[in-house]
N, C-alpha and C positions, 0 to 999 in steps of 0.2 A: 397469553403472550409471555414469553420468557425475555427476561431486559437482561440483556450483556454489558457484563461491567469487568468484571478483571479477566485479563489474557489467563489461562491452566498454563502452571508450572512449566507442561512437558513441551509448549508451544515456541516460551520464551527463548532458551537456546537458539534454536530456526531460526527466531525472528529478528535477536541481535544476529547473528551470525550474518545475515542479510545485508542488515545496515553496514555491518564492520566492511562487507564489500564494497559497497556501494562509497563507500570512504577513500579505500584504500584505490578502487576504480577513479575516484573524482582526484584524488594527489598523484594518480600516474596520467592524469588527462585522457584516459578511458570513457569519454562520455558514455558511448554507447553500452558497455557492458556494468557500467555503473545506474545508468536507466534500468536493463534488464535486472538488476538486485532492489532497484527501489518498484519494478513492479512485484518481485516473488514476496518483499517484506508486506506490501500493498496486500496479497494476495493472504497472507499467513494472518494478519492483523485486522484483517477487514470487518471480523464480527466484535471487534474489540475497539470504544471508545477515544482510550487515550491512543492507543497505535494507530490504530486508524486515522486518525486526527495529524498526528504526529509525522506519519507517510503522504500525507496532502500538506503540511508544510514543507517537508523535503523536498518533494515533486516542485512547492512552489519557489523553492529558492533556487532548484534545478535549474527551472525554468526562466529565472530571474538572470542565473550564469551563463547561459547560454543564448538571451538575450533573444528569447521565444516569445511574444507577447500572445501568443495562442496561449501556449503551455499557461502562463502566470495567468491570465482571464479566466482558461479554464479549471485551474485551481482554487481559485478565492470561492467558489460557491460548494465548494467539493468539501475545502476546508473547513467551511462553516457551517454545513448541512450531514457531512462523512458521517460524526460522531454520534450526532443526532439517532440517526440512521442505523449505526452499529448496536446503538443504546437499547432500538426498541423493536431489533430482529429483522430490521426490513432491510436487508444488502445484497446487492445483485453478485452471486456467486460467481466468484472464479474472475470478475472484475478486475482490471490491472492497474486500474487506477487513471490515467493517465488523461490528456485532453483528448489526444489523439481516439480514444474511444466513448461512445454515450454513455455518460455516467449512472444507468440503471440498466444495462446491457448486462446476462449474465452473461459468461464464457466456461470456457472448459479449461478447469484445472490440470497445471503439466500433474502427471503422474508422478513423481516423487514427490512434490507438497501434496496432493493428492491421500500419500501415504502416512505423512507427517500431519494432517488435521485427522485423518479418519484413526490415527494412534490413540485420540483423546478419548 
């Protein structure tokens, strides 16, 4: 069993760059293209711990903004089980994180992250 602990180097850029949208999306009141960046960073960080972790608080404060009580439900288990999960290799690939989908659902990776984890 291989345990995942630190994000690689070449991942990091992606994975802020994501967030940084997902910001600058939420101060232009972009909800929706600001979800789409907090799933791609969901998707780049998934096998990693603290990201992983870190993208199920986001989702849950998302959730909290727009005053989803799906979304915030379904994050607090995601939140507290994500990392766990990242730690000890068992992550349902290509996952977006989100309520909206089962959270051990794998999915299909867009092809450009796709390109960006197979880099590593």
């Amino acid at each position: 069993m291989k345990l995942n602990t630190i994000m690689p180097g070449k991942l990091i850029p992606f994975y802020k760059k994501e967030l940084e949208a997902v910001k600058e999306n939420l101060q232009r009141d972009n909800l929706q293209s600001a979800w789409y960046h907090l799933e791609r960073a969901h998707i780049i960080g998934q096998k990693y711990p603290y990201q992983h972790t870190f993208v199920h608080w986001k989702m849950l404060q998302f959730g909290i903004k727009i005053k989803s009580s799906k979304e915030v439900i379904g994050q607090i288990p995601r939140l507290l089980i994500g990392g766990v999960k990242s730690f000890v290799g068992h992550i349902p690939v290509g996952n977006t994180g989100g309520a909206n989908v089962p959270p051990l659902k794998s999915m299909e990776i867009p092809e450009d992250l796709k390109k960006i984890l197979n880099s590593n």
